[in-house]
Each structure stands twice: as structure tokens, then as C-alpha cells.
DORO-235209 format. One line per 3 residues: their letters; for each residue x, y, z of C-alpha. Coordinates in pm, whole numbers, plus 50000, padded with zeros to 5 digits. Example, Ala and Ser with C-alpha at 12.3 -4.5 7.8 and 13.67 -1.06 7.14 Angstrom:
BEGIN
AS	51230,49550,50780  51367,49894,50714
! end
This chain:
BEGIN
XXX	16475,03257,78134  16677,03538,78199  16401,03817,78156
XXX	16219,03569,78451  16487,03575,78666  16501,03992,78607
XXX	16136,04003,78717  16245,03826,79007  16510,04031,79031
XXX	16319,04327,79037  16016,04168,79303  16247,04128,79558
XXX	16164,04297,79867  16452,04545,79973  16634,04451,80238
XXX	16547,04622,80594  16719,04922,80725  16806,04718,81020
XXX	16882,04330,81077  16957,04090,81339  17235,03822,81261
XXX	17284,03503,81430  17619,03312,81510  17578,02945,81686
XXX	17839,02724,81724  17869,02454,82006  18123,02705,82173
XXX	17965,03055,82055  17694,03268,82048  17691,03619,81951
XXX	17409,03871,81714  17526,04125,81516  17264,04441,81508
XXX	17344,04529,81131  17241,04889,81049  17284,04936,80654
XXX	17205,05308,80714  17493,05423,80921  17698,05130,80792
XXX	17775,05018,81145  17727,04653,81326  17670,04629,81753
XXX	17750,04293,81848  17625,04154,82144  17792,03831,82289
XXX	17626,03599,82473  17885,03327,82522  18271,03395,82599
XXX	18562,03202,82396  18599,03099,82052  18699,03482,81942
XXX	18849,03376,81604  18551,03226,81484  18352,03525,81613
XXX	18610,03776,81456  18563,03602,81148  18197,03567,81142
XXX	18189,03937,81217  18472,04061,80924  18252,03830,80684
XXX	17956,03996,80717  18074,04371,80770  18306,04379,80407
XXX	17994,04150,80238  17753,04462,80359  17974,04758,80338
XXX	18023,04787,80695  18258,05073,80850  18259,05012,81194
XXX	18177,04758,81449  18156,04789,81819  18096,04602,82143
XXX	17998,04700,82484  18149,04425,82759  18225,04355,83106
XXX	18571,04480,83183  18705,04116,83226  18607,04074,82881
XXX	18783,04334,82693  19161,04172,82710  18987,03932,82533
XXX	18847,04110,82208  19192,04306,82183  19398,03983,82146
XXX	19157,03941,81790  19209,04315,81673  18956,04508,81848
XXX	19044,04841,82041  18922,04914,82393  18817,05270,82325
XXX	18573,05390,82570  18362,05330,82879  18026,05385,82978
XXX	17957,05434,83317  17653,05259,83467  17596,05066,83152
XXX	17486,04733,83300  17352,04951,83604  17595,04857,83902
XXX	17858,04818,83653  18040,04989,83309  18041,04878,83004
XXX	18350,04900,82866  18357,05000,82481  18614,04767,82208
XXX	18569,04869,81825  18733,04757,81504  18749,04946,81162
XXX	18630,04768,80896  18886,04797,80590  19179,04667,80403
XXX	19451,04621,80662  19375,04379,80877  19569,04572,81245
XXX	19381,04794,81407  19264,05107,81381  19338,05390,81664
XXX	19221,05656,81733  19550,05901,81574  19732,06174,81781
XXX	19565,06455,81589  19233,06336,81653  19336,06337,82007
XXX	19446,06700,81975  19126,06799,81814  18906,06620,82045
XXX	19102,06824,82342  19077,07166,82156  18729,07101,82113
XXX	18609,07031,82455  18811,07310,82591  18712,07537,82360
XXX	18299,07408,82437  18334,07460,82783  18356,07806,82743
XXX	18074,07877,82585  17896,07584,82829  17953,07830,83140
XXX	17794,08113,82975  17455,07907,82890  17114,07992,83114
XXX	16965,07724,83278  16655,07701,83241  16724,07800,82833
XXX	16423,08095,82769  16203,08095,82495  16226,07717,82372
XXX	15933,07474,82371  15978,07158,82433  15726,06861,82405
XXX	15687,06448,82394  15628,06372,81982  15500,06029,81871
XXX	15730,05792,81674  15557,05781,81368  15620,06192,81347
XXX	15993,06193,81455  16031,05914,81171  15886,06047,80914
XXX	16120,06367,80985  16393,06154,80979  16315,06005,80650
XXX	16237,06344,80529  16565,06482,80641  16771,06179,80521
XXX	16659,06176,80164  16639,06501,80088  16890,06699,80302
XXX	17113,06375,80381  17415,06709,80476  17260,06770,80767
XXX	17143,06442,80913  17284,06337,81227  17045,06077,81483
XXX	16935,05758,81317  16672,05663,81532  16745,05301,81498
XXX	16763,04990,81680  17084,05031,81907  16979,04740,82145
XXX	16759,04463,82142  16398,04490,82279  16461,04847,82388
XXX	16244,05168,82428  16222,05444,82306  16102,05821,82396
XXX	16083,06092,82162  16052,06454,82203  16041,06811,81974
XXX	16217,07143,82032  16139,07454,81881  16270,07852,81960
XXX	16331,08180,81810  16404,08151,81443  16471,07797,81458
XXX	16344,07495,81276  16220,07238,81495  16444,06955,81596
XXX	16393,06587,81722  16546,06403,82009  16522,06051,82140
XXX	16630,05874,82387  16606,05466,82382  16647,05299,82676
XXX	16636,04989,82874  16493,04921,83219  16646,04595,83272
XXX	17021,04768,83255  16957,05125,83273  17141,05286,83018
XXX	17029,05507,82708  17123,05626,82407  17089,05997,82314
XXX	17053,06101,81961  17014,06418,81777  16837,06454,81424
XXX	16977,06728,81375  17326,06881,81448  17284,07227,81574
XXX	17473,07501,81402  17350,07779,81576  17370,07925,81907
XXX	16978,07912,81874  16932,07564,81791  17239,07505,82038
XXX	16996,07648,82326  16676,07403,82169  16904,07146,82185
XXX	17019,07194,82515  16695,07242,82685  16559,06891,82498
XXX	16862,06708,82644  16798,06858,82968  16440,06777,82921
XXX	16562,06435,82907  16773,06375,83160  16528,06431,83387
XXX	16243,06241,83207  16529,05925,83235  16607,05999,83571
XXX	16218,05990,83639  16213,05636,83507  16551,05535,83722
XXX	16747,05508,83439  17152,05469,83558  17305,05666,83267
XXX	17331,05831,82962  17544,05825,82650  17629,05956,82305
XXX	17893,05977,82030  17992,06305,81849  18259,06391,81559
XXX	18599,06527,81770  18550,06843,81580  18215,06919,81639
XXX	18242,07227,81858  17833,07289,81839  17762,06928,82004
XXX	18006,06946,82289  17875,07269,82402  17523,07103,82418
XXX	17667,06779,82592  17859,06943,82849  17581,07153,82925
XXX	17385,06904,83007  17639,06783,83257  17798,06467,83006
XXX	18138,06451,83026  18397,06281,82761  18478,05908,82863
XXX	18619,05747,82548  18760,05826,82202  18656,05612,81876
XXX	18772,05590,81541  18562,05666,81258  18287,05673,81541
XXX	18038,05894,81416  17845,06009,81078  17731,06319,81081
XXX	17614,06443,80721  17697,06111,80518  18084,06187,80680
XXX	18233,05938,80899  18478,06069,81147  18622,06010,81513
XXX	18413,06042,81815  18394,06165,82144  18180,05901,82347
XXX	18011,06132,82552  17846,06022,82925  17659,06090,83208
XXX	17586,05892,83521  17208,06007,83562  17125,05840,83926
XXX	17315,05608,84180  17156,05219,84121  17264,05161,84493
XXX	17009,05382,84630  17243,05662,84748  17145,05997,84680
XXX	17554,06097,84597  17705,06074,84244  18057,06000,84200
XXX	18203,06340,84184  18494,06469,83861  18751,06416,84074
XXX	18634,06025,84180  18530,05931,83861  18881,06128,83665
XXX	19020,05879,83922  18867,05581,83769  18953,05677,83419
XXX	19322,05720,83496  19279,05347,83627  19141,05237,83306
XXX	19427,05425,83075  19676,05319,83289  19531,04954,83218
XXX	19512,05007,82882  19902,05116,82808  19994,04805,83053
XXX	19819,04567,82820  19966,04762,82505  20273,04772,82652
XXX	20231,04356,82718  20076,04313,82317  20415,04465,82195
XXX	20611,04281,82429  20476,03979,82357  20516,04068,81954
XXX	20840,04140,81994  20960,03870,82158  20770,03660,81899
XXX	20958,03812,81597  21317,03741,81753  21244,03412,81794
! end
């Protein structure tokens, strides 16, 4: 008996890379996008209320898988609610649902059941970093010179990723999986002087008209820094092409290499997360990094830095008047 149930044991399929998970209740509704690769879960609610039961659901199946971090992307009158069950508002993404942001609550998955912030020396980092990238930003040619840049197919970008995930797991940086549901996905190849070549992708949905930008790998050069650079510019305008709203990204708060690229390439920094990114099997903080690609109303003006510094000013001051509130409200709880 036992040596059948090892053979069974030992026939079982593995399980996939990536999963959908269902919740249903008569009050809920919600799928959890499990990746068992970057250890991560997006959830996507479809129903608003019963957040205890969704928290729950949610903290269940992240510590039975090993999950690290979990994140949502929700309407702004949403997000109040998600913070009152232990999630952080931590970012926004502009032009997310296309003539709206998505505003960006995460929870780390662990022992202690508060949240996690995002900690003053991450903050500190994150600032020398960008400052630091900008620098070297102004001083990069545009167009970038002697880098080739072309449209791969998938089956060729993922079979590099595999490649580069099992046998060089140090340097591996974009996934290339499922972020959203029933999205798209374009991938391209750079190569230059004394480089190795280097896969991007973008996947993206037409309904909303956002994308996600990934990297597979990291550049540590300034040569693969210029590839890198002219792919991502590449890309933006392949996305604008399509009338895609926006663009965005998340990159380790130290990583002085990918902020040069993204600020390049015109993103700019519009949220911090905690343990937000893996770079090289290392978990670590993130910049969310953005761009607003096109205008969904049909105007040919972007918002410009000084409009759009305006609206995130808005959004931190809303964010210390609701922490300010939560430890009000705790307070008062514990003298009574």
C-alpha cells in the first residue's frame, strides 16, 4: 500500500508555474493570480465588502504556498477599504483603468500579522538612487547608436527565460508571466557592442490600457544599460501605436542600473513597495516606476511634472490623513 501510494506520489503532475484561485461567497468574489515562481499573488476583486473573509482567504493560501507578497490594483474609493484589513496603499498607476488610476495596496506575507511599510532607509535609498540615475539619464543619446532591436516570438523569449532561470537564477530579473487575466503580450530582443542579447516584453490590455514592462535581464553595464534603453524606447512607442494609456514597472530601491534606463525612457517614480521586487532570487523594496504613454480623452497634451507632482502630493497628503485617522481611532480604542 504504501509503495502504491509513492508511485502515485511520484505520477503526479507538478503543479503549474502559474494558477488562478477562486473565492465565492454570497457577498464576495475575488481570484488570486498565484505565481509560485516569484512567490507573489495579484488579486483581482470583483465584488466590494466582506474584506475579512477575503483577507483570510488570501493569508490562507499565500503561507500554504510560500507566498511573499500580495498586491492589488483598485479604484481609489476602494483603497480605505483594504487598509482597514492590513493592506498598505503603496503606489499609483496612472491611467491604469484608462480614464482613471489604479491605486496600488500590498501586504507582506509573514509572521506578524501588522503591516509591513515600506522603512525610512528604504526611503532614503530609493531617493539617493533616483537622484543619483538622473545624472547619468541626461547624459544618454537618443536615438542609443549601435543597438539592434527586433520583435522575437514567445516561444524564443521563453525558452531564454527558462534557460536563464535554471542555470544562472543570479541574474534573472522579468518573469514573463501572467500579470493579468486574458492579457497580451509583445516581445522583443536587443543586442549591441559586446553585449549579450537581452529580452523585453511588454503585456498589455486593450480593454484598460495599461502594461507591464519587464526586463529578463538586469543590466549591469553602461552597454546593456544603452540596449536596454533603446528596447524600452522601442516600446513605448510600439504601445503608444496600439493606444495603450500607460506604462509601468517595479525595480529594487537600490538598483541604480534600472532607474537610469526607466527615467530615460521618460517613467517617473509613483509609489514605493515593500519587498516589491526579486531580482536574482533576492526580494527587496521597489520603486513602482510609470509612465502615462497617451491622453485616453483624445487630447494631444500630457499632464506635465509639475500637474501630475500635484496629484501625488494629493494622494500622500490623503494617505497621512487616513494614518493619522487609523492611529486615532487605535488610540482611542486602547483607553477605553
Amino acid at each position: 500500500m504504501a509503495k502504491a501510494r509513492g508511485a502515485a506520489a511520484a505520477l503526479k503532475e507538478p503543479e503549474p508555474i502559474t494558477e488562478e484561485l477562486h473565492f465565492r461567497s454570497d457577498n464576495a468574489f475575488l481570484c488570486l493570480l498565484l505565481n509560485r515562481r516569484t512567490k507573489a499573488i495579484r488579486v483581482i476583486d470583483f465584488r466590494a465588502g466582506a474584506l475579512p473573509a477575503k483577507r483570510l482567504f488570501i493569508q490562507s493560501v499565500a503561507q500554504r504556498e510560500g507566498v511573499q507578497k500580495v498586491i492589488l490594483l483598485v479604484e481609489k474609493d476602494e483603497v480605505s477599504s483594504w487598509t482597514r484589513v492590513g493592506f498598505v496603499r503603496e503606489g499609483t498607476v496612472p491611467g491604469f483603468y484608462k480614464r482613471s488610476d489604479g491605486h496600488l495596496v500590498g501586504c507582506v506575507i509573514g509572521q506578524r500579522t501588522a503591516s509591513v511599510e515600506v522603512s525610512d532607509d528604504a526611503l532614503k535609498i530609493a531617493e539617493r538612487t533616483i537622484n543619483a540615475a538622473k545624472k547619468l539619464a541626461d547624459d544618454i543619446e537618443d536615438p542609443v547608436k549601435s543597438v539592434t532591436v527586433k520583435e522575437t516570438d514567445k516561444d524564443s523569449a521563453l525558452e531564454a527565460r527558462d534557460l536563464l532561470w535554471a542555470q544562472h537564477a543570479g541574474e534573472a530579473y522579468g518573469a514573463f508571466d501572467d500579470f493579468g487575466r486574458d492579457a497580451a503580450r509583445i516581445f522583443i530582443e536587443v543586442t549591441g557592442r559586446r553585449t549579450k542579447p537581452n529580452v523585453l516584453s511588454a503585456e498589455f490590455q486593450d480593454c484598460f490600457g495599461h502594461s507591464l514592462i519587464e526586463i529578463l535581464r538586469a543590466p549591469k553595464t553602461d552597454h546593456e544599460i544603452h540596449c536596454v534603453i533603446a528596447g524600452l524606447r522601442w516600446l513605448n512607442e510600439h504601445l503608444k501605436a496600439k493606444e495603450i494609456v500607460s506604462a509601468f514597472a517595479f525595480a529594487p530601491v537600490d538598483s541604480l542600473e534600472l532607474a537610469t534606463v526607466f527615467l530615460a525612457c521618460g517613467f517617473r517614480k509613483t509609489g514605493l513597495l515593500a519587498k516589491g521586487a526579486l531580482l536574482g532570487g533576492r526580494r527587496s523594496d521597489a520603486i513602482l516606476w510609470t509612465r502615462k504613454l497617451a491622453d485616453p480623452s483624445g487630447g494631444s497634451d500630457l499632464p506635465t511634472d509639475e500637474e501630475e507632482e500635484d496629484d501625488d502630493e494629493e494622494d500622500e497628503k490623503e494617505e497621512k490623513d487616513e494614518k493619522e485617522g487609523k492611529e486615532g481611532k487605535e488610540e482611542k480604542e486602547e483607553k477605553e
